[in-house]
C-alpha positions as CSV (number, residue, x, y, z in Angstrom):
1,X,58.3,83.8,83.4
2,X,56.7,86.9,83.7
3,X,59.1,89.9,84.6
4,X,56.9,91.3,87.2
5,X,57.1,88.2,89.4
6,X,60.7,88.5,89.7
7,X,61.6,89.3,92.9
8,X,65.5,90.5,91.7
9,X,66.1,94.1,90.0
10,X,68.3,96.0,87.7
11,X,70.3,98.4,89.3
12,X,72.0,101.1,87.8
13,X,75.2,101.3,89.3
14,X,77.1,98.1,91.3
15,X,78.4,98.5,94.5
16,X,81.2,100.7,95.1
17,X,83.9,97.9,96.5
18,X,83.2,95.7,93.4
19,X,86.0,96.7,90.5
20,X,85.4,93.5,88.6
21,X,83.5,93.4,85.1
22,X,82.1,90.5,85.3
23,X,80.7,90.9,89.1
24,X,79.6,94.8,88.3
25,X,77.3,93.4,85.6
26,X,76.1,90.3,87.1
27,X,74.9,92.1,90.1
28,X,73.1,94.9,87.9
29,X,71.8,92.7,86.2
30,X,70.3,90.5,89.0
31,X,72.1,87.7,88.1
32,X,74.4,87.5,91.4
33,X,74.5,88.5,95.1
34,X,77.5,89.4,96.9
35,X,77.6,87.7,100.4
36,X,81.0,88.6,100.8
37,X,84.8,89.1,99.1
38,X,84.7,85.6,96.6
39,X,81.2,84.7,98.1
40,X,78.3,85.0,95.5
41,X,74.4,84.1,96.0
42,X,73.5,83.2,92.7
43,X,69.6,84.5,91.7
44,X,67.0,82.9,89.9
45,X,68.4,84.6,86.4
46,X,71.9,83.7,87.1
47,X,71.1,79.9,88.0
48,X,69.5,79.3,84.8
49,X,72.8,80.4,83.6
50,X,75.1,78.4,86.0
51,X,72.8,75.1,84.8
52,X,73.0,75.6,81.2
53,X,77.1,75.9,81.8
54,X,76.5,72.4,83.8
55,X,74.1,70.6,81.5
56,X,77.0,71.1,78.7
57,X,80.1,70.3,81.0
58,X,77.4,67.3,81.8
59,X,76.8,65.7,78.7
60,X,80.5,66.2,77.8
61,X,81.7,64.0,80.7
62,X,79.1,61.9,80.1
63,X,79.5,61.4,76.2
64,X,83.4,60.1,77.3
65,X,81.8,57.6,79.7
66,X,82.1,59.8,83.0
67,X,79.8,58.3,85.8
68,X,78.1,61.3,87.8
69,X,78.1,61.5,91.7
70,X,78.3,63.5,94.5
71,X,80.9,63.3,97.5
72,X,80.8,64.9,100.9
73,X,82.2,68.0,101.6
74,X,83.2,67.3,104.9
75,X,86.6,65.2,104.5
76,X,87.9,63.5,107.4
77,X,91.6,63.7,108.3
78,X,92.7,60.1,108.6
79,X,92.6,60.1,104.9
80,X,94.5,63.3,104.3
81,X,97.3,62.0,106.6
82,X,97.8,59.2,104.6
83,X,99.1,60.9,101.8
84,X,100.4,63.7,103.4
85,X,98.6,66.6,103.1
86,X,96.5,67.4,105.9
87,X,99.8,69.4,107.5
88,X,101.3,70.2,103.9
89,X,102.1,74.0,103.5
90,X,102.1,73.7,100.0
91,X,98.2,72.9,100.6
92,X,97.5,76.7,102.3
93,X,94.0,77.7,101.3
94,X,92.1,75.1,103.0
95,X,89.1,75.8,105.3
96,X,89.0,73.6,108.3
97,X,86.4,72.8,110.9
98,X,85.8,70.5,114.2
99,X,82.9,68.2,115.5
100,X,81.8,69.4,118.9
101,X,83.8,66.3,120.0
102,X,87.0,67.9,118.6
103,X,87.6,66.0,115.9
104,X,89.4,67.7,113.0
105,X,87.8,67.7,109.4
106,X,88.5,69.3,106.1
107,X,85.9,71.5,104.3
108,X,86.1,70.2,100.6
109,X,89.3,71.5,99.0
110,X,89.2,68.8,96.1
111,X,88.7,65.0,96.5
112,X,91.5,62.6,95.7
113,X,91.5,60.9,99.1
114,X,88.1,60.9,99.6
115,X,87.3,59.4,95.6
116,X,90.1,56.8,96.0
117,X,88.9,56.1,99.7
118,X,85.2,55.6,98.0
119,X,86.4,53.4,95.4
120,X,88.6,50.9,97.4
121,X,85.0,49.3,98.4
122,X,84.8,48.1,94.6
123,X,87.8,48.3,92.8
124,X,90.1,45.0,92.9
125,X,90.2,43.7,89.5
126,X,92.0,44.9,86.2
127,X,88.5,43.9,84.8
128,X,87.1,46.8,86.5
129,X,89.3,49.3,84.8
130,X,89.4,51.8,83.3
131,X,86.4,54.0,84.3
132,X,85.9,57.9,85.4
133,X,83.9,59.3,87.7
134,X,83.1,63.2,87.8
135,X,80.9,65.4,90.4
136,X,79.7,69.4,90.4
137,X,79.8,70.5,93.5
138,X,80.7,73.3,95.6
139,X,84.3,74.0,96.9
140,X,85.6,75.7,99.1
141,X,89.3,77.5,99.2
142,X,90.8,80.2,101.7
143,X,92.3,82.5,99.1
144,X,94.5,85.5,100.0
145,X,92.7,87.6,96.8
146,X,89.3,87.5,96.1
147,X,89.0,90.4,93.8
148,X,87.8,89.2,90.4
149,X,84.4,88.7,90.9
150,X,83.2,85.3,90.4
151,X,86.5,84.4,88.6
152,X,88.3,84.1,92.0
153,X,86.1,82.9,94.6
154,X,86.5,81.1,98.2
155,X,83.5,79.1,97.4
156,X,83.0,78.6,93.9
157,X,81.1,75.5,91.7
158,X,83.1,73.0,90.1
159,X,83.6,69.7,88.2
160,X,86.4,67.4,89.3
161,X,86.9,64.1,87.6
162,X,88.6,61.1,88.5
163,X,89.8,58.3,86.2
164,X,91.0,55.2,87.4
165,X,93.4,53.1,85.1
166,X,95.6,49.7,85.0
167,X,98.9,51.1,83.1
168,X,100.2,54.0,82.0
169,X,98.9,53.4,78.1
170,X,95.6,53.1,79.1
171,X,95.7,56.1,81.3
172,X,97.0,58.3,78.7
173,X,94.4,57.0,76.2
174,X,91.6,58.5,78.9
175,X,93.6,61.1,79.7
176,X,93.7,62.5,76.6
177,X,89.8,61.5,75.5
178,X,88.6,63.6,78.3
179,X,91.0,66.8,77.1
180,X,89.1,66.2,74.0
181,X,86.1,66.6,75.7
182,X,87.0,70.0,77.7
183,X,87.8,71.5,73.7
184,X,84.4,70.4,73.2
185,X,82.5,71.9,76.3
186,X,84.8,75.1,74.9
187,X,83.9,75.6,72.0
188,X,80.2,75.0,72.7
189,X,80.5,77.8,75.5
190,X,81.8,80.1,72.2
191,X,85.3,80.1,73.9
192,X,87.0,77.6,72.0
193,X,89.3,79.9,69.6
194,X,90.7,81.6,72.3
195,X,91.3,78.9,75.1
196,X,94.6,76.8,75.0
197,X,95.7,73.9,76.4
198,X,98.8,75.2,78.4
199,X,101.6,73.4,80.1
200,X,101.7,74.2,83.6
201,X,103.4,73.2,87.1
202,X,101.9,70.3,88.4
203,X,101.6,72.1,92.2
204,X,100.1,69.8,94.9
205,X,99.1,67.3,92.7
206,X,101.7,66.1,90.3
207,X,105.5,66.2,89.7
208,X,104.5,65.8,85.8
209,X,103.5,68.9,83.7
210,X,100.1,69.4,84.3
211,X,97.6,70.8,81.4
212,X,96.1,74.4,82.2
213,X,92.7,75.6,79.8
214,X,93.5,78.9,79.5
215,X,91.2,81.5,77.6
216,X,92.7,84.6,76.6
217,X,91.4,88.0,78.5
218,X,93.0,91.0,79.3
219,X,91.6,90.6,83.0
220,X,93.6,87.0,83.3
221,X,95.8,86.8,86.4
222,X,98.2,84.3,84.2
223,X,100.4,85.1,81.7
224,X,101.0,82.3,79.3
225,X,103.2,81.9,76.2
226,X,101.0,80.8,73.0
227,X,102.3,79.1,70.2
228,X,99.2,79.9,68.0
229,X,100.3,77.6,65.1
230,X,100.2,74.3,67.1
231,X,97.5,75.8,69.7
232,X,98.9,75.4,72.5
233,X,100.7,77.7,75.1
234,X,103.2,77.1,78.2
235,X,102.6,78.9,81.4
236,X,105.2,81.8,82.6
237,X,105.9,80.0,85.6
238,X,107.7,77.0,83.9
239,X,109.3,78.8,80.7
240,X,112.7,77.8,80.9
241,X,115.1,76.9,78.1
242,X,115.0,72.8,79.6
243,X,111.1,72.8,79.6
244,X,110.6,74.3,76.1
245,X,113.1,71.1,74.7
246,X,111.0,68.8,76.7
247,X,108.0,70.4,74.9
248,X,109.4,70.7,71.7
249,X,108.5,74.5,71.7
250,X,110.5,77.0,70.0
251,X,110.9,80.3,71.9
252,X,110.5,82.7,68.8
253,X,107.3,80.5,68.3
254,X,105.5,81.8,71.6
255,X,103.7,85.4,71.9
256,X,102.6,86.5,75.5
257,X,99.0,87.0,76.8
258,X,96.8,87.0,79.5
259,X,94.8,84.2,80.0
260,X,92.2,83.2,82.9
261,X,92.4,79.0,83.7
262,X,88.7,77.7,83.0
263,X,90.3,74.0,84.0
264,X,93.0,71.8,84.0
265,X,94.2,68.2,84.4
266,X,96.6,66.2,86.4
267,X,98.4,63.0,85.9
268,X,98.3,61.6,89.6
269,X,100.7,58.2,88.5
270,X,99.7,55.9,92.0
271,X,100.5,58.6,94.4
272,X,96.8,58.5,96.3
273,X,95.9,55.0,95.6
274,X,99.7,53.1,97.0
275,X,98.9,55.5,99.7
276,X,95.6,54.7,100.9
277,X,96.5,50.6,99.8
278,X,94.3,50.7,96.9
279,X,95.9,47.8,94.3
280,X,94.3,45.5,91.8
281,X,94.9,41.8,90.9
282,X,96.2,41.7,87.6
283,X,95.5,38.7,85.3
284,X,98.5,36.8,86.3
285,X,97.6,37.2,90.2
286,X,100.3,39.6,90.7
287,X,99.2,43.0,93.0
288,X,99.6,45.6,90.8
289,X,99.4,49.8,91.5
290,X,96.2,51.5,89.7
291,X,96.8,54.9,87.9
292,X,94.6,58.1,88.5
293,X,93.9,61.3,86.5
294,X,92.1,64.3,87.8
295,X,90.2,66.7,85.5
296,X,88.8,69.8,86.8
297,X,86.6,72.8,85.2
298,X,85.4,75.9,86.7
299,X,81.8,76.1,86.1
300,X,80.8,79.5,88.1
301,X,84.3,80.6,86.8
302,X,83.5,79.7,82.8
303,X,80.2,82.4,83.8
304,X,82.5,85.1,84.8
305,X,84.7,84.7,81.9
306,X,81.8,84.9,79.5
307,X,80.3,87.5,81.3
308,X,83.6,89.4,81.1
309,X,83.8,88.6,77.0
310,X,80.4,88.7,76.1
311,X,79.4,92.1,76.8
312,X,79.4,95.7,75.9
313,X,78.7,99.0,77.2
314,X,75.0,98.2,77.6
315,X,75.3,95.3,79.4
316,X,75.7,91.3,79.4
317,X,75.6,89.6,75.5
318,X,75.1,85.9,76.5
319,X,75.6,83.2,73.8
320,X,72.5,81.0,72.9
321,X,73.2,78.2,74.7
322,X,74.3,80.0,77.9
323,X,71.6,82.2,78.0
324,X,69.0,82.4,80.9
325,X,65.9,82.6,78.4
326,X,65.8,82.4,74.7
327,X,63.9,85.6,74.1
328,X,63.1,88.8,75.9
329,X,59.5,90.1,75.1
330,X,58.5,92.6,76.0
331,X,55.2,94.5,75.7
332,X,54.3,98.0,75.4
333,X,51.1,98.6,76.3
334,X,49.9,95.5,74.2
335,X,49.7,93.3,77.2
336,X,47.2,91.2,76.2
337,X,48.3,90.7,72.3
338,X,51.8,89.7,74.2
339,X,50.6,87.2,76.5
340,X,49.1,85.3,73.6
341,X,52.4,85.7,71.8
342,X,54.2,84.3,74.9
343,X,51.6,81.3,75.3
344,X,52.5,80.5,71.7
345,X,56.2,80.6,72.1
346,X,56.1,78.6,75.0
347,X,53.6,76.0,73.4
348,X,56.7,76.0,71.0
349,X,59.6,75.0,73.5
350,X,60.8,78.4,73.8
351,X,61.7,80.0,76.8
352,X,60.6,83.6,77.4
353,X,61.0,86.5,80.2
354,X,57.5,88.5,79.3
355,X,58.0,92.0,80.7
356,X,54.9,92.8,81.6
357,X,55.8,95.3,84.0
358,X,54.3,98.5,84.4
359,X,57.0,100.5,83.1
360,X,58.5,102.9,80.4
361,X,59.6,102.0,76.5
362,X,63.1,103.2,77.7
363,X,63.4,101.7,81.0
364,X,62.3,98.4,79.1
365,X,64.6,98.4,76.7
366,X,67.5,99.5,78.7
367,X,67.1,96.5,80.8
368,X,66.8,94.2,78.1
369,X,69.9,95.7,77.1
370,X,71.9,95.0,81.0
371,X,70.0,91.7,81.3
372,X,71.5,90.4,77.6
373,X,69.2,87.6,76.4
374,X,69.9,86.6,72.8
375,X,66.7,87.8,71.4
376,X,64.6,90.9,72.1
377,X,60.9,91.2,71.0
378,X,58.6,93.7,71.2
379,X,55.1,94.1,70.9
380,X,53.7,97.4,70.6
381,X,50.9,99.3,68.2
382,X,53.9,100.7,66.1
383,X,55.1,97.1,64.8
384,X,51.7,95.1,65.0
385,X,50.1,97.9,62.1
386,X,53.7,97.0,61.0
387,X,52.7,93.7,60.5
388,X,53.8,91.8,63.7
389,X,56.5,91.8,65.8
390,X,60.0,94.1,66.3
391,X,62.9,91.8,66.5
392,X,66.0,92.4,67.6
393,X,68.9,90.2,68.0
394,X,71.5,91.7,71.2
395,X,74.6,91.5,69.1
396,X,72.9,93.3,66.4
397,X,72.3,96.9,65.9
398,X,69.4,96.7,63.7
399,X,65.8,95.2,64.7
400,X,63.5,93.4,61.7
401,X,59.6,93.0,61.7
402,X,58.5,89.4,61.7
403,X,55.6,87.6,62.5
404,X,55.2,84.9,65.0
405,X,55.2,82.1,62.7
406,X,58.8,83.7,61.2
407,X,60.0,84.1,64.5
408,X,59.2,80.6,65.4
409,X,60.9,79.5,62.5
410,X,64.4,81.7,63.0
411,X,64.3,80.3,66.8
412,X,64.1,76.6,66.3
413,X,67.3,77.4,63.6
């Protein structure tokens, strides 16, 4: 993509009622546009980002046998009054709308009714069982605070999963492969050394413990008590003397620190399916009740939190894999040379941002700098009589000469 095209720009200051990090330098960068408090636009340069963060939470869900879909995100309220919850108080952030005939629906909060209400057209059989289904999809919450940026929003993207299961030693077994799976999407995300599973309060979902993924950051809302030995941590609101026996934690064990949930998981037992009459034949005939999970990650929140952790005083340092573009090249006065070098990248599988904009060395480089893509190449007289190209890796303070076949060669590493 060449830089001139884009229609987005750096800007040197964010706006004045955003104190977040993570917002202030998505929005400089052109990575994010504020509609509103916890309502985000997300730009060309800051989609690539949100679908690398998906296409990893993807084949993670899908590489534990999740099956992808998409629900609807208006709910209606039959279902919710089934189980309860369309007048609960303990569920007070939803957003709710009407049909011009009056009829009262839900604006997608999460989808427990609605999955279980889907799957009672298939699902009678213990042969069936188990299986999980996942979705990314947009939800939507009233909340009170929506200062944080894209860590807190009122519409926000997110995976929730759903596994379905015949007894409690088969749920646990999926259960506990998909927690698996969120290390995984973690660590690949460069987050895994400081995110813990975390024992939390179940809230509207559960009367069991539920697991929290908490990665450490001074700008976390939660505090959370880390036993750093065994890797995991309990949340503040349940640290009592009872829980930590249940847990088998020892209070001298645990250090406090603020952590920011990037997901958690639910043990639902039967309390949606008996609810809305969804049951399985077991082998001997008998009716029996079917046991549900629910698994959820924050995928526009996992890009504040790395926004908020990879970055320094210039600007955004995304990881590779994050990363809207693989390399920033950029050309100074050598626009022609460039272009071949781009062509040959590309040729290569690489993907580049060419700035080929009319513009000065500094202004170049400052943006490359704000924008943070991994790699930074420049093509000027100075380093072709140098013998090629000026490399220069964002988390490194010192750039290298290199020709393209080098380059080529240090990219597909």
């Amino acid at each position: 993509m060449k830089q001139s095209q884009l229609f987005t720009k750096t800007k040197k200051e964010a706006p004045s009622d955003e104190v977040a990090k993570n917002a202030q330098l998505l929005i400089r960068a052109g990575f994010i546009h504020k509609e509103m408090a916890g309502v985000y636009a997300y730009m060309p340069l800051g989609l690539r980002v949100l679908e690398n963060i998906k296409r990893i939470v993807r084949e993670e869900m899908n590489a534990v046998g999740g099956q992808e879909l998409m629900m609807t995100t208006l709910q209606p309220k039959e279902i919710w009054e089934k189980t309860g919850r369309w007048d609960d108080a303990k569920v007070d952030n939803w957003f709710k709308t009407k049909l011009v005939n009056g009829t009262e629906l839900g604006v997608g909060l999460t989808h427990e009714e609605p999955i279980v209400d889907a799957v009672s057209n298939y699902l009678n059989s213990y042969k069936g069982m188990p299986f999980s289904v996942y979705q990314i999809q947009n939800k939507f919450r009233n909340e009170k605070r929506a200062k944080s940026g894209i860590l807190r929003g009122r519409e926000f993207l997110m995976k929730d999963m759903y596994t379905f299961c015949k007894d409690q030693e088969q749920h646990e077994q999926e259960y506990e492969k998909i927690v698996a799976a969120y290390h995984r999407v973690y660590a690949r995300l460069g987050l895994g050394e400081i995110t813990y599973r975390t024992y939390a309060d179940g809230g509207i979902f559960t009367p069991r413990f539920s697991d929290e993924f908490q990665t450490l950051t001074e700008v976390g809302e939660d505090t959370i008590y880390v036993d750093e030995k065994k890797r995991i941590a309990i949340n503040e609101e349940i640290l009592t003397d009872e829980n930590l026996k249940k847990l088998g934690l020892d209070r001298n064990d645990l250090v406090a620190k603020k952590g920011v949930e990037v997901g958690n998981t639910f043990h639902l037992e039967s309390k949606y399916t008996d609810a809305l009459d969804l049951f399985y034949i077991d082998e001997k005939g008998e009716k029996q009740s079917i046991l549900m999970g629910c698994y959820g990650i924050g995928v526009s929140r996992l890009m504040g939190v790395v926004a908020e952790l990879f970055s320094d005083d210039k600007g955004l340092v995304w990881p590779e894999n994050v990363a809207p573009f693989a390399v920033h090249l950029l050309s100074l006065g050598q626009d022609e040379e460039t272009e071949k070098i781009c062509i040959e990248l590309e040729k290569n599988g690489i993907e580049v941002l060419f700035d080929d904009r009319d513009a000065q060395a500094g202004a170049k480089f400052a943006d490359s700098d704000l924008i943070g893509i991994p790699c930074r190449v420049v093509v000027s007289k100075k380093s072709l009589a140098a013998g090629g190209l000026e490399v220069k890796m964002r988390n490194e303070s010192e750039s290298k000469i290199m020709t393209v076949e080098e380059l080529l060669q240090m990219l597909k590493k």
